[in-house]
Jmol script that loads the backbone (N, CA, C; Angstrom):
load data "model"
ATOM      1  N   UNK A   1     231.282  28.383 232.649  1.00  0.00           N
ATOM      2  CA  UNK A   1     231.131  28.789 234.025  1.00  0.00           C
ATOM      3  C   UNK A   1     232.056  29.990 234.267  1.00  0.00           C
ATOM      4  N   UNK A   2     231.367  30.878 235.091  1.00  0.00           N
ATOM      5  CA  UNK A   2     232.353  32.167 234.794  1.00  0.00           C
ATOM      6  C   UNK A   2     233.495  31.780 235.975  1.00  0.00           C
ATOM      7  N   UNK A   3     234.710  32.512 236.461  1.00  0.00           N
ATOM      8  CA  UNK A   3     235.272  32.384 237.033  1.00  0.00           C
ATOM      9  C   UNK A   3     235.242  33.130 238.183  1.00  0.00           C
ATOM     10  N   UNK A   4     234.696  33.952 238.493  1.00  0.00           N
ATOM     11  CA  UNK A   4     233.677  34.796 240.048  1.00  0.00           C
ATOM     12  C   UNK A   4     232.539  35.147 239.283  1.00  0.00           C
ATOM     13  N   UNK A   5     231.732  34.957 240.472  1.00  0.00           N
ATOM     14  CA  UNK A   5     230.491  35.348 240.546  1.00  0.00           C
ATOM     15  C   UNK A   5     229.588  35.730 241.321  1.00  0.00           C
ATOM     16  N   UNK A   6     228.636  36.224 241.871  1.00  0.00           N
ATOM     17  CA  UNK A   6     227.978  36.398 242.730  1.00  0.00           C
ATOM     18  C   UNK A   6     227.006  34.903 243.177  1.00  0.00           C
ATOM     19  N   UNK A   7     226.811  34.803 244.264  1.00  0.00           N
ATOM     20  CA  UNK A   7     226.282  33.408 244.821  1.00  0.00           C
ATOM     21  C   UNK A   7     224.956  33.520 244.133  1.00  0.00           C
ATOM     22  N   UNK A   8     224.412  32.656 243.921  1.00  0.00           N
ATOM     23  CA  UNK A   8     222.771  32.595 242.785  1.00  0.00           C
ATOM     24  C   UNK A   8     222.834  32.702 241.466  1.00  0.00           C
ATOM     25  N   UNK A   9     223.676  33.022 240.865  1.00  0.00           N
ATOM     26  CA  UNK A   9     223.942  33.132 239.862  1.00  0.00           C
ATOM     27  C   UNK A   9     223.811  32.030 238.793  1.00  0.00           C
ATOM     28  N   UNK A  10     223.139  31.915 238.141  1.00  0.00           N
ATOM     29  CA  UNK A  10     222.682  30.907 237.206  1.00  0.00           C
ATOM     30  C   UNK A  10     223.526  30.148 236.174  1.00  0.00           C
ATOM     31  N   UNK A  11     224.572  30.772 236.133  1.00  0.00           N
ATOM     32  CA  UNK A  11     225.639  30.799 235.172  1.00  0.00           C
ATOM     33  C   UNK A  11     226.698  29.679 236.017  1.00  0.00           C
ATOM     34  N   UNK A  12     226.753  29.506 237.490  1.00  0.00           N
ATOM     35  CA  UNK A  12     227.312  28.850 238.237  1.00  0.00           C
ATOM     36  C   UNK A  12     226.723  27.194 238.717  1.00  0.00           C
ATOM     37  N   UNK A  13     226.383  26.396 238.405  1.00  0.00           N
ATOM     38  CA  UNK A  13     225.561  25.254 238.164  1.00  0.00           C
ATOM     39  C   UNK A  13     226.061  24.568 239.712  1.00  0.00           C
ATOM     40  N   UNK A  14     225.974  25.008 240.682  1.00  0.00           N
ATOM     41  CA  UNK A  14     226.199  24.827 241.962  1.00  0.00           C
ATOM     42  C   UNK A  14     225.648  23.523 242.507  1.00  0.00           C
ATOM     43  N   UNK A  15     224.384  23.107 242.246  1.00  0.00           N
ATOM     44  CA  UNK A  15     223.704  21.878 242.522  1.00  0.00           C
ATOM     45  C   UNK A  15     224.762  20.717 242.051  1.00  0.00           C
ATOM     46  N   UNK A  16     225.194  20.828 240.623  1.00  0.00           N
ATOM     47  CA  UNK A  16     226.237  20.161 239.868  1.00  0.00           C
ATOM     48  C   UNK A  16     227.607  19.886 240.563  1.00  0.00           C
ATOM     49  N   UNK A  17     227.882  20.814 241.046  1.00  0.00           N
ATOM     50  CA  UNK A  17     229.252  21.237 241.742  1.00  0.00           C
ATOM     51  C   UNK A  17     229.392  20.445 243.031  1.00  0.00           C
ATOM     52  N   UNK A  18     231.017  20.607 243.624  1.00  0.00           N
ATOM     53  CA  UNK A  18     231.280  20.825 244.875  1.00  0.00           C
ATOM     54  C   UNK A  18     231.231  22.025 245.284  1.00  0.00           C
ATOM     55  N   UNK A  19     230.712  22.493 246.428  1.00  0.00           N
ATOM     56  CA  UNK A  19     230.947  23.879 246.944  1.00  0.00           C
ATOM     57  C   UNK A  19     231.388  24.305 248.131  1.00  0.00           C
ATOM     58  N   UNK A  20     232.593  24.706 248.289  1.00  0.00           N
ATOM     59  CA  UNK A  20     232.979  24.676 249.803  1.00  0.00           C
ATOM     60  C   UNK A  20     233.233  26.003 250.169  1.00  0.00           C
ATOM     61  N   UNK A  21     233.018  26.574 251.410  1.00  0.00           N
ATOM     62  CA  UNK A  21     233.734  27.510 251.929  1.00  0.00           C
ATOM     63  C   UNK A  21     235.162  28.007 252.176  1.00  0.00           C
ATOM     64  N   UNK A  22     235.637  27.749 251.352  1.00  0.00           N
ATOM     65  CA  UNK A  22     237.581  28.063 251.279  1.00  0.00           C
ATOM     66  C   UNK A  22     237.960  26.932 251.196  1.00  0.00           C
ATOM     67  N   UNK A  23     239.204  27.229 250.651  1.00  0.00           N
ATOM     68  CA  UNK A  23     240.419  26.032 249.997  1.00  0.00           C
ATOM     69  C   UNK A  23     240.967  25.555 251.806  1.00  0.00           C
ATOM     70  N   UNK A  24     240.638  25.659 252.955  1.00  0.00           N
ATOM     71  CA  UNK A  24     241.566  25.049 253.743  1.00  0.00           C
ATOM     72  C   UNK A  24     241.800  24.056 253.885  1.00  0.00           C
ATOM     73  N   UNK A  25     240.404  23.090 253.109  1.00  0.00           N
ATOM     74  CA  UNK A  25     240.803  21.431 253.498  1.00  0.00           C
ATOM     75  C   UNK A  25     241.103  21.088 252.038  1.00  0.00           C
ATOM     76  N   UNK A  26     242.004  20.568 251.520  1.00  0.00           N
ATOM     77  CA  UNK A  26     242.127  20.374 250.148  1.00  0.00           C
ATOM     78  C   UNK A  26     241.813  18.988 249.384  1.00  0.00           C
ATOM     79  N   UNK A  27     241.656  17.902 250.962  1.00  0.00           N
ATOM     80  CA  UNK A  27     241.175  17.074 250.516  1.00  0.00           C
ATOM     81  C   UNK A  27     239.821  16.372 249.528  1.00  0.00           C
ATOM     82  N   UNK A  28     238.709  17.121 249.863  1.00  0.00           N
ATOM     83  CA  UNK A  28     237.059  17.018 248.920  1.00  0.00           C
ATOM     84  C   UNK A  28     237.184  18.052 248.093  1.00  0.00           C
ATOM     85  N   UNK A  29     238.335  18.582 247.740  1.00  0.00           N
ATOM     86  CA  UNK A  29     238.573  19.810 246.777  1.00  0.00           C
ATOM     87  C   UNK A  29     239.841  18.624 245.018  1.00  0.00           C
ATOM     88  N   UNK A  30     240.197  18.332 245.324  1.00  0.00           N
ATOM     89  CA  UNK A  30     241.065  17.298 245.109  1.00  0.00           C
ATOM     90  C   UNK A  30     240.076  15.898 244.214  1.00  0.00           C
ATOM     91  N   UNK A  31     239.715  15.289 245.498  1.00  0.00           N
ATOM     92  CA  UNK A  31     238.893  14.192 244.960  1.00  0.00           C
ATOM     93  C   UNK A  31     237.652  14.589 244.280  1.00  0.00           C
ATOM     94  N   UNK A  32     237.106  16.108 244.545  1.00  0.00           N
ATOM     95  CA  UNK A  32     235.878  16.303 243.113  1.00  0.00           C
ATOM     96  C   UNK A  32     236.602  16.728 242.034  1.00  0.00           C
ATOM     97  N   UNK A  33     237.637  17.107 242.097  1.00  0.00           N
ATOM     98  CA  UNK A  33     238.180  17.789 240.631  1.00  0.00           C
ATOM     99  C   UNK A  33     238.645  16.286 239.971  1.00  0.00           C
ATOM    100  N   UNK A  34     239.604  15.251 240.799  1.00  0.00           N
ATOM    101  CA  UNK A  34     239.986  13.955 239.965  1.00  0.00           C
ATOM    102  C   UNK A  34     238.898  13.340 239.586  1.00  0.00           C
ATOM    103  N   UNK A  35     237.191  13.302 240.346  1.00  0.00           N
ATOM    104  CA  UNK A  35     236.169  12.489 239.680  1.00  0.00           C
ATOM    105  C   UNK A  35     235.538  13.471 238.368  1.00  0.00           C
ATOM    106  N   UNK A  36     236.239  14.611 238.010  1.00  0.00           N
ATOM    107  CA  UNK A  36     235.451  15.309 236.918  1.00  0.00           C
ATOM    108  C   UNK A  36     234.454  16.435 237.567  1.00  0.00           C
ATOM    109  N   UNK A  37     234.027  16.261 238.927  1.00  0.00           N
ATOM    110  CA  UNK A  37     233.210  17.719 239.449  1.00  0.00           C
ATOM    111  C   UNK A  37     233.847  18.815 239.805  1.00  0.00           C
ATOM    112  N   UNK A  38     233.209  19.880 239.306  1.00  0.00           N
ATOM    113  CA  UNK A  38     233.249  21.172 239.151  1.00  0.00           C
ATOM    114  C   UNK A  38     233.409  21.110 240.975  1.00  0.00           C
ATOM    115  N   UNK A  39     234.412  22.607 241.211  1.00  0.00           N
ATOM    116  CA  UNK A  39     234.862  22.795 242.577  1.00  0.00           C
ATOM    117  C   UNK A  39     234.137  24.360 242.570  1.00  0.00           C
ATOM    118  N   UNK A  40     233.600  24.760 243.429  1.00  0.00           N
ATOM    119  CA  UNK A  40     232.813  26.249 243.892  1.00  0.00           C
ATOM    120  C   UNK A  40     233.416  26.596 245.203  1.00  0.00           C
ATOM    121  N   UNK A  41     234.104  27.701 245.493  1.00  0.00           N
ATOM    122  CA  UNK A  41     234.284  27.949 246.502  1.00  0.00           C
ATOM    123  C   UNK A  41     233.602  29.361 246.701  1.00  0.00           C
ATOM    124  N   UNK A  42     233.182  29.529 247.723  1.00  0.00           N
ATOM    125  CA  UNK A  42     232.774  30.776 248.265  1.00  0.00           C
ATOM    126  C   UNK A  42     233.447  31.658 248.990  1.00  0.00           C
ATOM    127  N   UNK A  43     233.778  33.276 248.970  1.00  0.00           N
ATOM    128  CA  UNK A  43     234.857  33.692 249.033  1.00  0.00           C
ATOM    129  C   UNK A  43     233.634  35.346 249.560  1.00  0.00           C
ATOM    130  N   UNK A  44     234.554  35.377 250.624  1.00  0.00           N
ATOM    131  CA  UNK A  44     234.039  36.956 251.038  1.00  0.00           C
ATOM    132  C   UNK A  44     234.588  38.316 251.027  1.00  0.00           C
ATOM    133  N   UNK A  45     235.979  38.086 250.693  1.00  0.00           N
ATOM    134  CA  UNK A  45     237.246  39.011 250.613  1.00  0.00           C
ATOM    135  C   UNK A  45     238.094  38.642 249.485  1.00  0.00           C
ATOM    136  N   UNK A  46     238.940  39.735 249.068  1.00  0.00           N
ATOM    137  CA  UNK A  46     239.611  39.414 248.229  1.00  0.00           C
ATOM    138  C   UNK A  46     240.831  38.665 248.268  1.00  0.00           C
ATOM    139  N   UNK A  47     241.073  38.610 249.770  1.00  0.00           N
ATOM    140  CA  UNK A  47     242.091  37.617 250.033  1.00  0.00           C
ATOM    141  C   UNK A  47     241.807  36.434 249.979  1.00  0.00           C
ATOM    142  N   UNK A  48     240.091  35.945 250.244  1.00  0.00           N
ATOM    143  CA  UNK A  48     239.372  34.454 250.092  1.00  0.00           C
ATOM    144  C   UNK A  48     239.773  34.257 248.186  1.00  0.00           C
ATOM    145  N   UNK A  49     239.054  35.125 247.993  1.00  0.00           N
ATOM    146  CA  UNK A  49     239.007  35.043 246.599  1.00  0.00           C
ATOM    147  C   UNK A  49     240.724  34.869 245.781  1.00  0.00           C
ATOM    148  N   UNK A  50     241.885  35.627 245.863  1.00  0.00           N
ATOM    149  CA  UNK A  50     242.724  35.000 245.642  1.00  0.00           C
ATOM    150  C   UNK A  50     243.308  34.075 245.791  1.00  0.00           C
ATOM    151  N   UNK A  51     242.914  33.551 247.283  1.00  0.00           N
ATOM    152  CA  UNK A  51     243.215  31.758 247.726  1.00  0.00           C
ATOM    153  C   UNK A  51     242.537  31.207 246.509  1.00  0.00           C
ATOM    154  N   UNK A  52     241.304  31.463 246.573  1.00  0.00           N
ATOM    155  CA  UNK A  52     240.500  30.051 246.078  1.00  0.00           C
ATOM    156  C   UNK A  52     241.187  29.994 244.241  1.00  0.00           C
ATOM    157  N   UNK A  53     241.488  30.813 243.603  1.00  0.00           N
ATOM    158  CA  UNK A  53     241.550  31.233 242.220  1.00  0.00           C
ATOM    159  C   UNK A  53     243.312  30.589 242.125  1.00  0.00           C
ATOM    160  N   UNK A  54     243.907  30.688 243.198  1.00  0.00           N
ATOM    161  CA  UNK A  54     245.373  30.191 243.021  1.00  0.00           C
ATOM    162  C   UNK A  54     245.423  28.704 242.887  1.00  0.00           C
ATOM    163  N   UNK A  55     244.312  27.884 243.409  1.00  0.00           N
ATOM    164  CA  UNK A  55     244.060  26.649 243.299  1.00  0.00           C
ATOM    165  C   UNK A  55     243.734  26.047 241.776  1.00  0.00           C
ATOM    166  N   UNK A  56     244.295  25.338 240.791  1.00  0.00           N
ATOM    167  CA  UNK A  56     243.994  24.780 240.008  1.00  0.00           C
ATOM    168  C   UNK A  56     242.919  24.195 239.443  1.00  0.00           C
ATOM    169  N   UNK A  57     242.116  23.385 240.992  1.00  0.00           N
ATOM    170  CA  UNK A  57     240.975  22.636 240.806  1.00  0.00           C
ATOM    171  C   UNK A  57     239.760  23.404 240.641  1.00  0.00           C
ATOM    172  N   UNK A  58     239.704  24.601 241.266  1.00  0.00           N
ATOM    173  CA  UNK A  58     239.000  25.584 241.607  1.00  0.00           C
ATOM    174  C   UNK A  58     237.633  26.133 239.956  1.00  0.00           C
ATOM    175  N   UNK A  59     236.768  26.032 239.756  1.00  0.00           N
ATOM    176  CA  UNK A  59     236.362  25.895 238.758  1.00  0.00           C
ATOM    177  C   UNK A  59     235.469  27.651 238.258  1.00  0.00           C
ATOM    178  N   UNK A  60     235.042  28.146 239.592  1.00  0.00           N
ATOM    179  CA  UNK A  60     234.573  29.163 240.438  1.00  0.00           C
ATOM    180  C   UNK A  60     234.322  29.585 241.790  1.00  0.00           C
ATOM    181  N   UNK A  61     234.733  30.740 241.857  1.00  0.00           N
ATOM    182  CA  UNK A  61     234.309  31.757 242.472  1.00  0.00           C
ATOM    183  C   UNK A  61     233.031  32.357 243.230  1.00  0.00           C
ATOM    184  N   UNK A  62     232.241  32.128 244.239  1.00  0.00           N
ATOM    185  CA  UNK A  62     231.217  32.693 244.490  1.00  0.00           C
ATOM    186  C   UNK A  62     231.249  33.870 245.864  1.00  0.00           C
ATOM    187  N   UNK A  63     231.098  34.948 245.440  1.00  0.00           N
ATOM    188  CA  UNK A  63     231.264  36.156 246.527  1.00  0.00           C
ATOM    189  C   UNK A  63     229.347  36.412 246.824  1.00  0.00           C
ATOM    190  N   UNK A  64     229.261  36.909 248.183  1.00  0.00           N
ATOM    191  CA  UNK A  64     227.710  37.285 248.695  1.00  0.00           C
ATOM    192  C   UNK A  64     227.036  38.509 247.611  1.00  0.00           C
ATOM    193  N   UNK A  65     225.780  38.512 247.905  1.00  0.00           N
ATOM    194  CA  UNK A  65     225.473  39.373 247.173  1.00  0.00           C
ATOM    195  C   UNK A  65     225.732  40.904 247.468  1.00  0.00           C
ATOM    196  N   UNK A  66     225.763  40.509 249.086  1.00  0.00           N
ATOM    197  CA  UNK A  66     226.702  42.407 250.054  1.00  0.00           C
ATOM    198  C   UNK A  66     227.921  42.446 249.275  1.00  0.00           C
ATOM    199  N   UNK A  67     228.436  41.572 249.065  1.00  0.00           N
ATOM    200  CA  UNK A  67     229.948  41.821 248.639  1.00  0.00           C
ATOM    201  C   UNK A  67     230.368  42.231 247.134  1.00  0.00           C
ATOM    202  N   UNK A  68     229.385  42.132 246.286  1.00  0.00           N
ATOM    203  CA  UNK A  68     229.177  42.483 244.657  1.00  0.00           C
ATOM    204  C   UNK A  68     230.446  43.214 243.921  1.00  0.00           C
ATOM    205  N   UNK A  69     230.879  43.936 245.187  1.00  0.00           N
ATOM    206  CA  UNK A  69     232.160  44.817 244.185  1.00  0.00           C
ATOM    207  C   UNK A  69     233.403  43.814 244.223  1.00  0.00           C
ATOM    208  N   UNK A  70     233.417  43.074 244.901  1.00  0.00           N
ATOM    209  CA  UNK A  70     234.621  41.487 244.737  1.00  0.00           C
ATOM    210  C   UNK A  70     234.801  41.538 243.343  1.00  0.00           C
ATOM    211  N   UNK A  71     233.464  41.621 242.454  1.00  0.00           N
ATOM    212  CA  UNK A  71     233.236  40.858 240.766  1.00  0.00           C
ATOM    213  C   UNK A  71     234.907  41.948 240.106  1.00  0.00           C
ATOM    214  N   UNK A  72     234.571  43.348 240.905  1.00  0.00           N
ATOM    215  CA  UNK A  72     235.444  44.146 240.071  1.00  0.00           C
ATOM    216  C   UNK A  72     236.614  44.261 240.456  1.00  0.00           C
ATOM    217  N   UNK A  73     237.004  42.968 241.075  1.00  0.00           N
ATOM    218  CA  UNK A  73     238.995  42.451 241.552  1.00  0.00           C
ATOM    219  C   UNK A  73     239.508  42.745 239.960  1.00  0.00           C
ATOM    220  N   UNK A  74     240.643  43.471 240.312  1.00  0.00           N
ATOM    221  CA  UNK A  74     241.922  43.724 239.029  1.00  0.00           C
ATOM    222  C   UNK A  74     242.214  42.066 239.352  1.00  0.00           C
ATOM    223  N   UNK A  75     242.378  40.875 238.780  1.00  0.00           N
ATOM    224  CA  UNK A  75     242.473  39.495 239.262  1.00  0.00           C
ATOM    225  C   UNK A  75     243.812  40.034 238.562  1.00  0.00           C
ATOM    226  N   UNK A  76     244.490  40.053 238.174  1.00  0.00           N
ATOM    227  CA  UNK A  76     246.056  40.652 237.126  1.00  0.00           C
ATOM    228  C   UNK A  76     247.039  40.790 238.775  1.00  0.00           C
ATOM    229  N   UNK A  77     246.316  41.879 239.131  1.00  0.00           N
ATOM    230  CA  UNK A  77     246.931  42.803 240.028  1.00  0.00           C
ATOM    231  C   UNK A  77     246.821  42.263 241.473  1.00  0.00           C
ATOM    232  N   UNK A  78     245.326  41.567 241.911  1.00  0.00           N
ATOM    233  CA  UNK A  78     245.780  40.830 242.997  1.00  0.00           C
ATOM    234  C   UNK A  78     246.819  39.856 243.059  1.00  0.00           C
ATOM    235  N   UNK A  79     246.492  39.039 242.043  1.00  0.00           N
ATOM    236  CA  UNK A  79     247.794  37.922 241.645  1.00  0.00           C
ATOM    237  C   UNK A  79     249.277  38.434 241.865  1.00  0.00           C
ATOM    238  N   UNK A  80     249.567  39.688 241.486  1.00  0.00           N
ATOM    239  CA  UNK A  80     250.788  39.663 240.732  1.00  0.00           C
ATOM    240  C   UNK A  80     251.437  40.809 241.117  1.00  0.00           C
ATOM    241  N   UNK A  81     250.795  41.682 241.645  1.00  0.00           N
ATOM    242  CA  UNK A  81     251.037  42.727 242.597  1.00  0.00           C
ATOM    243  C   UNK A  81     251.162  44.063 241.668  1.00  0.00           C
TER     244      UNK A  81
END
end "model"
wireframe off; spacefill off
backbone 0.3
color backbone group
């Protein structure tokens, strides 16, 4: 599973998954990663997208298809400044 991706993406097994709109509730983020399910968060900015990627449980990444240039985050450089 890649680690961002664009939403539809086949490579992202989403049906399989949890998929939430941001890390704010961490609770159904938590209990799918301890039962073994894959966590999807969807992310519209690169500030979504570094939340969701700082999370452990976090399995992928899904940015809109308007948003496509997200894929080309320096992830190094957001992280780490």
């Amino acid at each position: 599973m890649p680690e961002l991706a664009v939403e539809g993406d086949p490579a992202v097994p989403a049906e399989e998954a949890l998929v939430v709109d941001g890390v704010g509730d961490l609770q159904p983020i938590a209990e799918a990663f301890e039962a073994g399910r894959p966590v999807v968060v969807r992310a519209s900015s690169a500030q979504e997208v570094r939340a969701a990627l700082a999370r452990p449980e976090v399995a992928s990444v899904l940015v809109p298809e308007a948003r496509r240039e997200l894929l080309d985050l320096d992830l190094t450089e957001l992280t780490y400044g």
